[in-house]
N, C-alpha and C positions, 0 to 999 in steps of 0.2 A: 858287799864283799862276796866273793866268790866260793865254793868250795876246797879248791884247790886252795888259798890263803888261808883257811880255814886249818889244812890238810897241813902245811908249810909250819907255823906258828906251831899248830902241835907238836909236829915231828922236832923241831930243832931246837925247842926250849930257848929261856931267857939268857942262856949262857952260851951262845954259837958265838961264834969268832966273826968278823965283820965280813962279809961276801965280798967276794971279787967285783972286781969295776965291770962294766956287763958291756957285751959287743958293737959295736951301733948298731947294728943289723936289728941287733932284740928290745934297743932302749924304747920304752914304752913313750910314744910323741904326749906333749899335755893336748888337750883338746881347747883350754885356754889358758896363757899367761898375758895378761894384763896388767899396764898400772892403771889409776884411775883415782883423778880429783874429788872431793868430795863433795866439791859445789858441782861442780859440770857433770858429776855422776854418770861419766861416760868414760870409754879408753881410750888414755891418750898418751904420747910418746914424749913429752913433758910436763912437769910438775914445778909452782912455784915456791919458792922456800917460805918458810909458816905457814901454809897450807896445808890440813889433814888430807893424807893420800890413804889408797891403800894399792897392794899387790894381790891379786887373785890366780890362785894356781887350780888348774884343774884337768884329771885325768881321768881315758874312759873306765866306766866302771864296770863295764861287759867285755873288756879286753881277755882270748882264754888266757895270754900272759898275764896276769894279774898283780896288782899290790899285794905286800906282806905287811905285818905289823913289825915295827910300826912302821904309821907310815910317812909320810911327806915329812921333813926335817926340811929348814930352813937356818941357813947364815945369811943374818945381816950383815952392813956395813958395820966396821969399826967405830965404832961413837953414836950410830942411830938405834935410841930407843924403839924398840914397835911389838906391841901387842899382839899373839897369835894363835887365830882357833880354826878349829876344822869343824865346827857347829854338828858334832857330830858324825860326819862324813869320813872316813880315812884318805880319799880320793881329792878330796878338796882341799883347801890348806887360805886363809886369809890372814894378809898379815898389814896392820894398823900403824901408821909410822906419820909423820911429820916431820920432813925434813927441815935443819935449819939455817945451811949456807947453801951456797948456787954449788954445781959440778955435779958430775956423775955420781951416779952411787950404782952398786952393783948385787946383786942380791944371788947366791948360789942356792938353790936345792936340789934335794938326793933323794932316793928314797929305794929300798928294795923290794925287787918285782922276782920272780921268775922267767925263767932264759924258756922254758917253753910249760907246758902241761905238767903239772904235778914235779916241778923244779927242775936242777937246783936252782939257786936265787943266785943273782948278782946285785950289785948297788948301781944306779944309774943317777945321772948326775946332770943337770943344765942349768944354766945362769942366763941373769936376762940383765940388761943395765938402762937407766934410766937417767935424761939431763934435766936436771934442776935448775931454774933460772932464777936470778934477783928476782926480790917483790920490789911492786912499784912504790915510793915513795907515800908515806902519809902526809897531809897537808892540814893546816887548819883555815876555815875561814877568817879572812883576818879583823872584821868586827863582829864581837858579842849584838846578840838581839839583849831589849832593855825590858822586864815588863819587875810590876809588882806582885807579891802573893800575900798569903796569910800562913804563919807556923801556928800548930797550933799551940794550946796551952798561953797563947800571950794575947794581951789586947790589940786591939785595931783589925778593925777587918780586910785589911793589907797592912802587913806589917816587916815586910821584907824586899829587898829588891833584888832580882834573877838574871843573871848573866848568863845568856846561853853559847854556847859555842858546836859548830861542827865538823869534825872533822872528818875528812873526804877523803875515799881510800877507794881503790877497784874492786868490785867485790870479787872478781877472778883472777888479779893480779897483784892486788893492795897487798903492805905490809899487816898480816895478822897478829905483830907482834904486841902485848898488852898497853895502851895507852898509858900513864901515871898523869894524875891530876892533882896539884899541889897548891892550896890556896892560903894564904894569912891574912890578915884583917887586922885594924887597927881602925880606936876610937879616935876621931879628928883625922886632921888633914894631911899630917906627915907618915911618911914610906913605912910599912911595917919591919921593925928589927929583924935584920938577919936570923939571930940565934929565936925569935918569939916562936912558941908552939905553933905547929900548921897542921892544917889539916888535909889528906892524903886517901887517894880512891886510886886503885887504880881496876880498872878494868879492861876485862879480858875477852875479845870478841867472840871465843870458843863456849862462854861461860855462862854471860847475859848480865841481867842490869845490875849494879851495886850502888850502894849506898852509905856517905861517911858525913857525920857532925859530929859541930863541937856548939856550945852555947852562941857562939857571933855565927859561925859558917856552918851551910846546909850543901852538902855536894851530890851529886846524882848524874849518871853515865846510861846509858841503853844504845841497844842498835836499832838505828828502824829500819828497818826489814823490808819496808816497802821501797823503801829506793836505794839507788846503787850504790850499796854499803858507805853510808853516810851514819857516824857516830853523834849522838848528842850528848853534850858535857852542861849540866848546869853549876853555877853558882849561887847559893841563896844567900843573903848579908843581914840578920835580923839590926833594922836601921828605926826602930819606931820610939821617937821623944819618949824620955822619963813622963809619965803623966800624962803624955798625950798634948804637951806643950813644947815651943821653942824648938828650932832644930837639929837631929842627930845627924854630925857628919862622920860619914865612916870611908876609910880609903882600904882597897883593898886589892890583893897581885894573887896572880896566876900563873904555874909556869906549866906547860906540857910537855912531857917528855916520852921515848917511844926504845927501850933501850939504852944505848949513849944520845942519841939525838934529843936534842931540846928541840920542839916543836915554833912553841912559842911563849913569848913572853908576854902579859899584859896586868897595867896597873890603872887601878882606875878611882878616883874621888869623887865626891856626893853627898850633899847635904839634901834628908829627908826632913818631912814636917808632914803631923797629921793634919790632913783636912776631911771632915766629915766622916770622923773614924776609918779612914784608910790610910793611904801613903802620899805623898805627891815627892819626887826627887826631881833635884837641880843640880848640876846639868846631868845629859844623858850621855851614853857612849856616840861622837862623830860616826854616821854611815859613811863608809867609803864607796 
């Protein structure tokens, strides 16, 4: 901050009247307005909807027209939440947002400067707009991988069997919006009842891994990171014989959901039997 702003702020007190709209001749240019994705962490003149964006406004700070306090003010859009700091800077102004339909959105900021050297002040005012485009579709692979594990606290040294699923999404275009993962289970071979308790994960790719059981079902979500934003969803089913004899058959449904959209649906039956203190199941999920 300048002297002169210094000088301005004193003189006029917290109770001046709002300055006049200032000439364009004197409006202080920004030296950068930007938007910028927060994967591509560059600027760019569109943004995908559930994608964290932000706007970066910035003005020089050795201009002799100078900022007054205060300073950079920002109007959002009508309906978009966003978060805004100036990290201490009065010149700079950041502001944190997530859009959540496609269209324009248009952001106005103002701020008052002085019309030359030691005032008066006027308010100056520019807007930038930005187009927001649909996210690309989320998908699931459509068969689960099959293996066995061990929960602990119970016998067998596999004593569960894990249904994996992945769901494939762009990581610079994909829908960000939080997956829901909803599984029931049932002892034997018939459909588990509609109203029967389930269990419910949902995970948020902004958030990172979660985790939800109940005594039958173990469920667990993460993103791996190392490939192109590909989600992993497991199901755990603890299937291990009373005693460690005769067969546990356990049937058990999934559905995915992403918002209104149901991803997918899958149900799947299984009779396990320990062999050599672990698990062996029959049948497995059909690879497609």
């Amino acid at each position: 901050m300048c002297t002169a702003c210094a000088w301005v702020a004193a003189s006029t007190g917290s109770a001046r009247a709002a300055a006049p709209p200032c000439e364009p001749a004197v409006v202080i240019a920004p030296e950068r307005l930007v938007f910028e994705d927060s994967y591509e962490a560059q600027a760019t003149q569109s943004l995908t909807a559930t994608h964290p964006a932000q706007l970066f406004i910035s003005l020089p700070a050795n201009d002799p027209v100078s900022l007054t306090e205060p300073a950079i003010q920002l109007t959002t859009p009508t309906g978009l939440q966003a978060r805004l700091s100036n990290q201490g800077d009065a010149t700079r102004l950041w502001a944190y947002f997530t859009p959540t339909t496609p269209g324009p959105l248009t952001f106005s900021a103002s701020w008052s400067q002085l019309t030359k050297i030691e005032g008066p002040t006027c308010t100056a005012t520019t807007s930038v707009t930005v187009a927001v485009q649909a996210p690309t579709p989320s998908r699931v692979a459509h068969t689960p991988a099959f293996s066995v594990d061990h929960r602990s606290k119970h016998h067998g040294s596999t004593n569960e069997f894990v249904l994996t699923w992945y769901v494939l999404s762009d990581r610079l275009h994909g829908d960000m919006t939080p997956v829901k993962m909803t599984a029931r289970a049932a002892i034997g071979s018939r459909r588990p009842a509609p109203a029967s308790p389930a269990t419910t994960l949902t995970f948020d790719p902004l958030k990172g891994a979660v985790r939800a059981s109940t005594p039958l079902v173990h469920l667990e979500a993460r993103d791996l990171e190392d490939t192109p934003l590909r989600y992993e969803f497991q199901a755990g089913v603890f299937a291990y014989p009373r005693g460690g004899h005769g067969r546990a058959r356990r049937t058990v449904e999934v559905t995915f959901s992403q918002g209104a959209r149901i991803l997918t649906k899958y149900r799947f039956t299984t009779a396990c039997e320990a062999v050599f203190g672990g698990l062996e199941c029959s049948p497995r999920p059909k690879r497609r």
